[in-house]
VOBA-1610 file (N, C-alpha, C; in pm, whole numbers, padded with zeros to 5 digits, always signed):
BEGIN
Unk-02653+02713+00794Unk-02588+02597+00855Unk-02470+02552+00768Unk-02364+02551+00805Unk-02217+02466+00787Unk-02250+02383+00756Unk-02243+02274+00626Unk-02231+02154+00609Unk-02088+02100+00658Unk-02079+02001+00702Unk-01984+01914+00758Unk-01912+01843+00602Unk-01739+01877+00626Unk-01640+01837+00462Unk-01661+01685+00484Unk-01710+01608+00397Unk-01705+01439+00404Unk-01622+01403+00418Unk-01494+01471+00373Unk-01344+01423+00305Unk-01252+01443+00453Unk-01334+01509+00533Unk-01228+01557+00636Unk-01182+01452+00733Unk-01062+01475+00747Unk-00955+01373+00821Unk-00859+01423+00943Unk-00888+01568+00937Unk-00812+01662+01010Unk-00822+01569+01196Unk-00733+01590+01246Unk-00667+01526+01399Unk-00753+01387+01378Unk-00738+01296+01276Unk-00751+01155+01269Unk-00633+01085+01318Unk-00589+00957+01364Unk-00466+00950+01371Unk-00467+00830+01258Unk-00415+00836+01178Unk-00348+00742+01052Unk-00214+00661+01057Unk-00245+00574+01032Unk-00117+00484+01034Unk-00093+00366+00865Unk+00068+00430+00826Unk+00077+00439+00698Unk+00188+00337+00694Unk+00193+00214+00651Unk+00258+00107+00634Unk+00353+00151+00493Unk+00495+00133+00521Unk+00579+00168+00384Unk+00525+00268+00302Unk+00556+00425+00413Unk+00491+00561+00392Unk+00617+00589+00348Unk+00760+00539+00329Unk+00886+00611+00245Unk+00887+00561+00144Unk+00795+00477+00053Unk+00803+00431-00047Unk+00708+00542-00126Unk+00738+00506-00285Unk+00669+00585-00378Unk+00532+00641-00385Unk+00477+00584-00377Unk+00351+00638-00326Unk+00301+00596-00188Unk+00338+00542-00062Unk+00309+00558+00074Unk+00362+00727+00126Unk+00473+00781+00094Unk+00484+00905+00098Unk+00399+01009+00064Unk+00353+00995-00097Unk+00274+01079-00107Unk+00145+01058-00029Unk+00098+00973+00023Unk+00001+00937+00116Unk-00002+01026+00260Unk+00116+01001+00302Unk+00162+01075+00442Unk+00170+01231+00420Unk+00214+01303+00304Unk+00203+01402+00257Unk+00033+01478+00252Unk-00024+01406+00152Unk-00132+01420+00190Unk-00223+01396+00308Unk-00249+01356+00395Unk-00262+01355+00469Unk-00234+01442+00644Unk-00109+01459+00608Unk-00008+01580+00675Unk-00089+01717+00635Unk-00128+01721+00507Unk-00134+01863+00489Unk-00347+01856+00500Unk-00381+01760+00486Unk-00505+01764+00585Unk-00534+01789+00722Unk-00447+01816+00788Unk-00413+01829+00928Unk-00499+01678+01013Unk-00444+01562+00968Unk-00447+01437+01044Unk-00300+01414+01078Unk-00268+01336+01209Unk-00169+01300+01250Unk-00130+01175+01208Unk+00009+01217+01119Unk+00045+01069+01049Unk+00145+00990+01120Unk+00139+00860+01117Unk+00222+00772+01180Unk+00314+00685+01065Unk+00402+00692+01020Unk+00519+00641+00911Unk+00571+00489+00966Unk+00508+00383+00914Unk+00577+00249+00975Unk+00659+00193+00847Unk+00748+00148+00866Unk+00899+00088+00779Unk+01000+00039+00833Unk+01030-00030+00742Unk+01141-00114+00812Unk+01305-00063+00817Unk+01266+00049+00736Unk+01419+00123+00687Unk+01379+00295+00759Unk+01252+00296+00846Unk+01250+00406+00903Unk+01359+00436+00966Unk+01374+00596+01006Unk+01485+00672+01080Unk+01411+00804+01049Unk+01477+00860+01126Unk+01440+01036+01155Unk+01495+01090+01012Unk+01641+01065+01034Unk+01712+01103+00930Unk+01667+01072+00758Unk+01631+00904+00761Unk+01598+00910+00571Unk+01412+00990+00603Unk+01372+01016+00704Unk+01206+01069+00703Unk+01247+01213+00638Unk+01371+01291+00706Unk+01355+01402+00656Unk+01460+01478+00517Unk+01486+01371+00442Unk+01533+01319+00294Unk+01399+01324+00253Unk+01308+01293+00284Unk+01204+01183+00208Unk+01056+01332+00220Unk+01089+01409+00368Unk+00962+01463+00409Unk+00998+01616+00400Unk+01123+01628+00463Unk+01135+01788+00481Unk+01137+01802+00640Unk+01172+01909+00708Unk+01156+01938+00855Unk+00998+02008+00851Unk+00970+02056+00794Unk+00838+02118+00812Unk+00731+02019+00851Unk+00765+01877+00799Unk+00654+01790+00872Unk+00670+01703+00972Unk+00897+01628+00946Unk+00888+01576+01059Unk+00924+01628+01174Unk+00948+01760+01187Unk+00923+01841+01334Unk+00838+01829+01374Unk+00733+01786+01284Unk+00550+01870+01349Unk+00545+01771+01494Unk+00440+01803+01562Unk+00413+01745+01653Unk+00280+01623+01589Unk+00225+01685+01446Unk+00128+01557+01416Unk+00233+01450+01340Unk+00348+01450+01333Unk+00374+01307+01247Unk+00484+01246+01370Unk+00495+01114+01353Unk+00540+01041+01407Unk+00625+00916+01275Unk+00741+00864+01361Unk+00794+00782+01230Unk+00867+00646+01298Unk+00843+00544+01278Unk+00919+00387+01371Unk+00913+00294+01332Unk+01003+00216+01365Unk+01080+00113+01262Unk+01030-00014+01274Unk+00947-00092+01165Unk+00880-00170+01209Unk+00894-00264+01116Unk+00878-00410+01123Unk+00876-00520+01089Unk+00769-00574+01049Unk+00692-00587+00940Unk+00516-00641+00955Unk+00514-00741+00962Unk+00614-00840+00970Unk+00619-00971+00878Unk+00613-00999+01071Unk+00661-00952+01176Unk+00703-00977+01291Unk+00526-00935+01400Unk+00453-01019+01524Unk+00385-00982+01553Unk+00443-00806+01703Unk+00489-00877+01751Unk+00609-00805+01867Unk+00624-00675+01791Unk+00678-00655+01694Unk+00748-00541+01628Unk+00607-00423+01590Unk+00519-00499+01568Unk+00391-00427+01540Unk+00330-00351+01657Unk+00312-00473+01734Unk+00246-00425+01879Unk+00288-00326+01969Unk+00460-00365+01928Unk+00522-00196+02037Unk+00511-00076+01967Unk+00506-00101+01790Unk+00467+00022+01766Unk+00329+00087+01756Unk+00205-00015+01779Unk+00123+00052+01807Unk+00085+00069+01978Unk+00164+00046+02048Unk+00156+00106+02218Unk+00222+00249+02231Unk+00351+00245+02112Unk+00392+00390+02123Unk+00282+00495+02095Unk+00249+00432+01977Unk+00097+00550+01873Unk-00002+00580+02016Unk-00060+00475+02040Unk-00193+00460+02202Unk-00154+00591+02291Unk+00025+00538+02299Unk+00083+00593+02433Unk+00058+00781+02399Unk+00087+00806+02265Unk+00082+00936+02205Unk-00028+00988+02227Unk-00093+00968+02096Unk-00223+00994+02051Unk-00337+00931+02108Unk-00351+00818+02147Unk-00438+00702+02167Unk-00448+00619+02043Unk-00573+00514+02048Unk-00566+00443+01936Unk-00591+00521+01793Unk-00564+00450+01708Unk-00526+00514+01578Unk-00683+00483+01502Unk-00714+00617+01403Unk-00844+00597+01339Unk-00822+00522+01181Unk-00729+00527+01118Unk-00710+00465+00966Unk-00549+00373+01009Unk-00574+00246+00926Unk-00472+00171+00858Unk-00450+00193+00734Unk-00325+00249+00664Unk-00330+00218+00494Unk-00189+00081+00513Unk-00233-00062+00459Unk-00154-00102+00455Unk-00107-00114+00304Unk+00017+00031+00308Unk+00106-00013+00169Unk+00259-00066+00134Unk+00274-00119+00234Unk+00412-00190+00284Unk+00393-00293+00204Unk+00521-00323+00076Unk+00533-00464+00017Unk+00639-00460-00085Unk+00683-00568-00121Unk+00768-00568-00185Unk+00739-00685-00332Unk+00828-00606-00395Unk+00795-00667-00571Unk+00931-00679-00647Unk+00925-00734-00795Unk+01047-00784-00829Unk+01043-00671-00966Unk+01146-00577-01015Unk+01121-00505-01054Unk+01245-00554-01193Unk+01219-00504-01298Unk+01210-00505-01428Unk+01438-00536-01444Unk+01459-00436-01345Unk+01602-00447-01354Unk+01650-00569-01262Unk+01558-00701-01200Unk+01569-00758-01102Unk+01700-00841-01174Unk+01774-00919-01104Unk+01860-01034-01139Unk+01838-01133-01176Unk+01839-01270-01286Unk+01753-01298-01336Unk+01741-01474-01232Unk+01815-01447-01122Unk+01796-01547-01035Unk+01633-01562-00967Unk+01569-01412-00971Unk+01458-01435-00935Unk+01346-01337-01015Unk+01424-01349-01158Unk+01331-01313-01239Unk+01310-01394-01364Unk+01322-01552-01335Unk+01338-01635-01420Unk+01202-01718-01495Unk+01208-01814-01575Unk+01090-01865-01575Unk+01008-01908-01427Unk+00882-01967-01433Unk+00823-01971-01308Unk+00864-02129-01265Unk+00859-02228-01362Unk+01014-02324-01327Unk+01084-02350-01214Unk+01130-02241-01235Unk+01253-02234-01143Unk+01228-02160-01054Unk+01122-02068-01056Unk+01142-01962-00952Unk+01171-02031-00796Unk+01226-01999-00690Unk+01291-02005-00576Unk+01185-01990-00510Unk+01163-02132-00407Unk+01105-02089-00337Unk+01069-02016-00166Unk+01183-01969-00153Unk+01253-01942-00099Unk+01191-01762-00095Unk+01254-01721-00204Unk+01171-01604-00239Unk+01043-01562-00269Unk+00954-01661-00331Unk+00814-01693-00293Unk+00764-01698-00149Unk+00793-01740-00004Unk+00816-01726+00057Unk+00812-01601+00161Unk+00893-01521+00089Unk+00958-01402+00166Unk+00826-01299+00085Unk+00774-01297-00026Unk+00692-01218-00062Unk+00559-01226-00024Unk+00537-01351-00019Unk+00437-01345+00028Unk+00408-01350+00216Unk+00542-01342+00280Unk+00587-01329+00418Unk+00526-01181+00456Unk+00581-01085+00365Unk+00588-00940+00383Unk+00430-00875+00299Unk+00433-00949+00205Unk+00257-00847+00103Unk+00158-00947+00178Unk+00111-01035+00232Unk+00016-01127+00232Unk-00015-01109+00408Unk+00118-01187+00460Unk+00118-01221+00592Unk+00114-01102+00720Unk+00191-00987+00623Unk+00210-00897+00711Unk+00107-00785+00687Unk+00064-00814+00586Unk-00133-00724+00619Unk-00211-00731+00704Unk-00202-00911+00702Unk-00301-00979+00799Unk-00273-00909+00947Unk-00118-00964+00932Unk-00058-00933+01108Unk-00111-00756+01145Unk-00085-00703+01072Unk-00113-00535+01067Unk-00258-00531+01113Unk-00314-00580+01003Unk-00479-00592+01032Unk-00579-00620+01153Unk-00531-00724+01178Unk-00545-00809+01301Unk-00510-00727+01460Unk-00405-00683+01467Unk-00303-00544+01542Unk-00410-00499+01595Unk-00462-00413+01447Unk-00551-00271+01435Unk-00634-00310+01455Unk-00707-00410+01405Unk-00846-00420+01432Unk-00868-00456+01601Unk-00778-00532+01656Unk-00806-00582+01789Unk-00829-00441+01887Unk-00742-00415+01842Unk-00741-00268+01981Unk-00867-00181+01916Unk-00923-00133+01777Unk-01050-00108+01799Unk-01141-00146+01855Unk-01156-00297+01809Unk-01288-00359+01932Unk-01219-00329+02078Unk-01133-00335+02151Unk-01102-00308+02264Unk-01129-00151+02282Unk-01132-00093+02242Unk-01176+00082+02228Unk-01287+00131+02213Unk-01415+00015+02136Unk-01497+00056+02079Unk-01518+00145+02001Unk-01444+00106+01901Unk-01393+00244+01816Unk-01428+00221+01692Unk-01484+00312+01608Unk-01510+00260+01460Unk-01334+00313+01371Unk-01339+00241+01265Unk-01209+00238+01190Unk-01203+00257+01060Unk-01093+00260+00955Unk-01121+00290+00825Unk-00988+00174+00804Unk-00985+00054+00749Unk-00865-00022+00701Unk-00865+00006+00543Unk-00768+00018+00503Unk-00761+00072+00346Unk-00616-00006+00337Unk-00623-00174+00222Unk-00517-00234+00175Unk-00490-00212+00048Unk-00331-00175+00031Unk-00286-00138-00099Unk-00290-00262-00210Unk-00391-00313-00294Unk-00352-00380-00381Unk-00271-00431-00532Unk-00311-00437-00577Unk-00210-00452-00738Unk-00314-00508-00863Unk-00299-00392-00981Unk-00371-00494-01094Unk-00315-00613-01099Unk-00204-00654-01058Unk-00147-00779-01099Unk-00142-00903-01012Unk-00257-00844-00900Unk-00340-00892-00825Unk-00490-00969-00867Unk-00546-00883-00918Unk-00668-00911-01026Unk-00630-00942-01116Unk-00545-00953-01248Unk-00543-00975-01361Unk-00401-01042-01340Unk-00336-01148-01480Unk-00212-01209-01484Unk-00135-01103-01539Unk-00002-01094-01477Unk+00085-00984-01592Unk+00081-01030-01749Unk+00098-00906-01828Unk+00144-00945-01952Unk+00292-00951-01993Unk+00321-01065-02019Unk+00481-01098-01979Unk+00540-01050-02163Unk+00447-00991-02243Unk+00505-00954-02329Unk+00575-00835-02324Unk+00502-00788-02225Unk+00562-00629-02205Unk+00713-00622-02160Unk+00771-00731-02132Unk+00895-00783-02042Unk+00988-00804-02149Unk+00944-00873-02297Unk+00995-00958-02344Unk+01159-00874-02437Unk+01126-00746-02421Unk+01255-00671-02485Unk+01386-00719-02402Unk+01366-00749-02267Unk+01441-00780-02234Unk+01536-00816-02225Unk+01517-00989-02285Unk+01528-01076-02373Unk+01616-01017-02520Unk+01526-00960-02582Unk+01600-00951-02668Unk+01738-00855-02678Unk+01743-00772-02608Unk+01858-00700-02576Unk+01950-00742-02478Unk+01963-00808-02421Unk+02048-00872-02300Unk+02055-01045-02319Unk+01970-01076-02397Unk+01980-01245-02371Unk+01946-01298-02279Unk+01931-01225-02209Unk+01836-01285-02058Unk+01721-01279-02020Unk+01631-01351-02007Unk+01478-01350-02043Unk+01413-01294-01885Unk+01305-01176-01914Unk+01276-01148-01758Unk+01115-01191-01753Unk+01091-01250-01649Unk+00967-01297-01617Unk+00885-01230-01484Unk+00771-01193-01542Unk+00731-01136-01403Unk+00693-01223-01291Unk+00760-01244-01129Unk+00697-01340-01088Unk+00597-01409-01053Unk+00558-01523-01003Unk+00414-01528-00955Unk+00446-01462-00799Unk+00516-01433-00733Unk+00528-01459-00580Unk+00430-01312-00580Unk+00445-01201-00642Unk+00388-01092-00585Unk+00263-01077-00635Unk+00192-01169-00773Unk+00087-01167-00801Unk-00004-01200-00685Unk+00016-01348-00647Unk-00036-01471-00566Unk-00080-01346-00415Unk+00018-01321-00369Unk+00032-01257-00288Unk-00054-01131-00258Unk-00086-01027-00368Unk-00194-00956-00377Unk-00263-00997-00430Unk-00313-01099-00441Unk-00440-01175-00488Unk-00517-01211-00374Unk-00386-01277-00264Unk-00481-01306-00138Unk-00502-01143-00068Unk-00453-01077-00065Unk-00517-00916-00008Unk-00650-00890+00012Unk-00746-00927-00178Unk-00860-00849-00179Unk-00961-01018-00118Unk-00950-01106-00104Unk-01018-01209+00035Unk-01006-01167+00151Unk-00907-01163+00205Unk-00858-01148+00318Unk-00957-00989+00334Unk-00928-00840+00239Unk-01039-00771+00246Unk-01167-00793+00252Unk-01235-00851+00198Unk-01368-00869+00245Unk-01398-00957+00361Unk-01339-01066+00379Unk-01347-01129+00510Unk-01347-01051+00654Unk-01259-00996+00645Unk-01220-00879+00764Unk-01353-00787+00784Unk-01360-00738+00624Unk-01498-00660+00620Unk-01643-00678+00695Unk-01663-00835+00616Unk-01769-00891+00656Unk-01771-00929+00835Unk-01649-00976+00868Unk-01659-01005+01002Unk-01652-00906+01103Unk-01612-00787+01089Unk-01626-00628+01160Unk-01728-00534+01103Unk-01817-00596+00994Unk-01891-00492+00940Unk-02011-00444+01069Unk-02055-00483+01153Unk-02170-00465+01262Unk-02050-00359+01390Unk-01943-00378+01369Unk-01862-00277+01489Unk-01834-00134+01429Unk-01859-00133+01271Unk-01809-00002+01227Unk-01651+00009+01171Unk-01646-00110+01153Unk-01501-00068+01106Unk-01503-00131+00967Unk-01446-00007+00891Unk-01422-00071+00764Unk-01302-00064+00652Unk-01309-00220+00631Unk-01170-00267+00534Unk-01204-00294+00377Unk-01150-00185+00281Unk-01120-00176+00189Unk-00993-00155+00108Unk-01002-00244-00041Unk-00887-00260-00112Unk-00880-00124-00222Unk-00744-00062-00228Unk-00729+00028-00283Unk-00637-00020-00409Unk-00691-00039-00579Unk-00568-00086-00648Unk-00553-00027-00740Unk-00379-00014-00761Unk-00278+00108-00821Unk-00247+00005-00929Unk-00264+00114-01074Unk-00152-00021-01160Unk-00017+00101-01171Unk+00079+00057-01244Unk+00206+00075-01214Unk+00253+00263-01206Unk+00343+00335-01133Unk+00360+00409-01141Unk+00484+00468-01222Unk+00510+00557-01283Unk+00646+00609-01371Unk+00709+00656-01252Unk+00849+00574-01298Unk+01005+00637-01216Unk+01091+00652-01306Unk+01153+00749-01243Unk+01272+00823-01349Unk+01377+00693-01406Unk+01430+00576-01320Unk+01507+00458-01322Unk+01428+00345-01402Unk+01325+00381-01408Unk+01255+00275-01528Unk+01328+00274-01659Unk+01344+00193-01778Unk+01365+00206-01942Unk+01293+00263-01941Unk+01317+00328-02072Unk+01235+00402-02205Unk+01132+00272-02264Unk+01196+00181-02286Unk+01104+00077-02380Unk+01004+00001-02278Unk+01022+00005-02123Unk+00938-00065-02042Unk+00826+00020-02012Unk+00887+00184-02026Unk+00725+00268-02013Unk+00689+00253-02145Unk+00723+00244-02265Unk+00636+00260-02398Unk+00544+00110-02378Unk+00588+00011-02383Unk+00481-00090-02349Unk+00397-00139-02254Unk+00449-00061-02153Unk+00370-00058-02055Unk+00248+00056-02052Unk+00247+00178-02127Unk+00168+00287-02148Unk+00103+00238-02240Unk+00144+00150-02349Unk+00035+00081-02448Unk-00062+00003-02431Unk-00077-00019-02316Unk-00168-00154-02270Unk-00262-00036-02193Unk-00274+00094-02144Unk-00360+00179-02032Unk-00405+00275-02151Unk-00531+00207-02169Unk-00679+00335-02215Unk-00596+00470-02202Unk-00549+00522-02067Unk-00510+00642-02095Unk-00399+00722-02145Unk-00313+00596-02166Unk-00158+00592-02253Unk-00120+00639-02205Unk-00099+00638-02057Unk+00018+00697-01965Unk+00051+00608-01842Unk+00154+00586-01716Unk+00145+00559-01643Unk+00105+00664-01482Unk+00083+00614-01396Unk+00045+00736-01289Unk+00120+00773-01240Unk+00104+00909-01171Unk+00205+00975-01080Unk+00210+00937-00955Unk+00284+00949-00862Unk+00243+00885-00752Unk+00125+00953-00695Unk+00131+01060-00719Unk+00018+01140-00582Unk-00095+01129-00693Unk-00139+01066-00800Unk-00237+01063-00899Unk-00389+00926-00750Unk-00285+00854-00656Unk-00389+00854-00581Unk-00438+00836-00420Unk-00388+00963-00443Unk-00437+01032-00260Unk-00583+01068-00262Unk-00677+01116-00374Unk-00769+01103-00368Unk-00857+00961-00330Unk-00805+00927-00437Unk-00844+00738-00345Unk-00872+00746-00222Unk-00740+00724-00143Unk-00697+00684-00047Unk-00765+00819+00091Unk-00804+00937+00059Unk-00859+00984+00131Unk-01007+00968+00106Unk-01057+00913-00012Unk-01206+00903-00011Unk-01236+00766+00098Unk-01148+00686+00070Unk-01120+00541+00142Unk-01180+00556+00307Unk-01073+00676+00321Unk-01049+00678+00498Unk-01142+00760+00600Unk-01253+00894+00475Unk-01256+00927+00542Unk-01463+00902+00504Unk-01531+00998+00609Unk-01700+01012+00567Unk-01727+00950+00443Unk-01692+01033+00339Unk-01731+01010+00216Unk-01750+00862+00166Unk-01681+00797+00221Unk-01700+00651+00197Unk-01807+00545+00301Unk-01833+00594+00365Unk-01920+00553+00561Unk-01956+00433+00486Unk-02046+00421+00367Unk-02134+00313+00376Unk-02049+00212+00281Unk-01964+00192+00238Unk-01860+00159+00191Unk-01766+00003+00280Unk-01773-00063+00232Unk-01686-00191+00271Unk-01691-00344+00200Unk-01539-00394+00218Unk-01556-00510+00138Unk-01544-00489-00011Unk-01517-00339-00061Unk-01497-00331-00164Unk-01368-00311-00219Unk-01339-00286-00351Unk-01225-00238-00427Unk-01245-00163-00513Unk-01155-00038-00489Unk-01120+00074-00555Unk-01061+00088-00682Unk-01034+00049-00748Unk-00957+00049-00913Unk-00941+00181-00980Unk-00813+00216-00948Unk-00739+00337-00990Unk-00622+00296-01076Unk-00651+00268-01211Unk-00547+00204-01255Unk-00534+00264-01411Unk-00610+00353-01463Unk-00563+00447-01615Unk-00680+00366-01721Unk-00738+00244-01679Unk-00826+00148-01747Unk-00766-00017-01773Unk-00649-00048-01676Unk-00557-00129-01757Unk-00670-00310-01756Unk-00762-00266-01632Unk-00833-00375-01612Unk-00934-00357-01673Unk-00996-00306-01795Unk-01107-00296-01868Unk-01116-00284-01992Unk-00983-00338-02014Unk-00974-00456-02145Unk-01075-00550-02146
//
């Protein structure tokens, strides 16, 4: 007798929130080459940056799909999941990794003390990481119960979600430029509410079969990073490195697929050790 692969995802239909970003790509990648049908949602989608980003070998395929979507918007969601229905039918996984953060080279208008920070831009982050999970969530989950369909929700979180940044790691900044960089609160706050909002969802769909879990990444190496922001930033991770992007598609397919069944309401911590200080 054949044992049945736990891991298998093959003609699932998946739907991958800010799948052209650094690691939402490698997500869609993987996944692609599981033979599940991937669905690419972004706001800067196009055919054209998909196949910059993918190659023709996948966005020809007939399993991927790619459309331009708004999370922060309810309308913008809904037509793109009537297109997915209209395709495939309803979709079996959410990864929501669509969000935005303030990054090390930011301007120091909104990388200032917390003081001052704008709230304005507080706002907008937590518009797009917070609000537009929910909206996503909510989407997906509705048309399962309308389907009777069991589900796999998998939200991208942040150590800096669970834990406060260490703003020392920032502080070279400062000393080389005179301009002091602060990490903000807007994107902490923001994936902080993620892993609630995960178990809530959990707990309240756990009897239909659908299940919502938090997946959390601490920071990944890019070629456009400093030299001195990866050395202190690799000093603080047990494993004295930062991750690659595709370091976690394993995650994210243990997340989505069998292997996890009895699984929900939880969080995943894929992060080198940075939270076990």
């Amino acid at each position: 007798m054949i044992k049945k692969d736990i891991f298998d995802v093959s003609n699932r239909v998946v739907v991958i929130t800010g799948g052209m970003g650094q690691i939402g790509a490698e997500f869609v990648k993987e996944f692609f080459n599981r033979k599940a049908k991937v669905v690419v949602l972004s706001r800067s989608a196009s055919k054209e940056k998909a196949l910059k980003v993918f190659g023709s070998e996948i966005v020809e395929s007939p399993n991927f799909m790619v459309s331009k979507v708004d999370i922060s918007n309810k309308v913008s969601i809904n037509n793109a999941f009537d297109l997915i229905e209209n395709e495939w039918g309803c979709p079996d996984i959410l990864i929501n990794n669509a969000g935005i953060d303030t990054q090390p080279t930011a301007p120091p208008e909104v990388s200032g003390p917390f003081e001052d920070f704008p709230e304005e831009v507080f706002r907008e982050v937590v518009e797009t990481n917070l609000t537009g999970t929910f909206l996503m969530i909510q989407a997906f989950g509705k048309r399962l119960v309308g389907n009777n369909k069991p589900g796999s929700i998998i939200n991208v979180g942040s150590i800096y979600g669970m834990v406060s940044p260490v703003q020392d790691i920032y502080a070279y900044k400062e000393e080389m430029t005179g301009v002091a960089f602060v990490k903000p609160v807007a994107y902490c706050a923001a994936k902080s509410g993620i892993y609630n909002l995960t178990r809530y969802c959990a707990t309240y769909w756990g009897k239909k079969n659908i299940r919502v879990n938090a997946l959390t990444p601490s920071g990944v190496w890019r070629e456009n990073q400093d030299e001195f922001f990866h050395a202190n930033y690799e000093s603080r991770i047990p494993i004295g490195r930062m991750a690659q992007a595709d370091e976690y598609n394993g995650a994210v397919i243990f997340l989505a697929s069998d292997a996890s069944k009895y699984m929900t309401g939880s969080n995943l911590i894929v992060d080198g050790g940075w939270t076990a200080w």
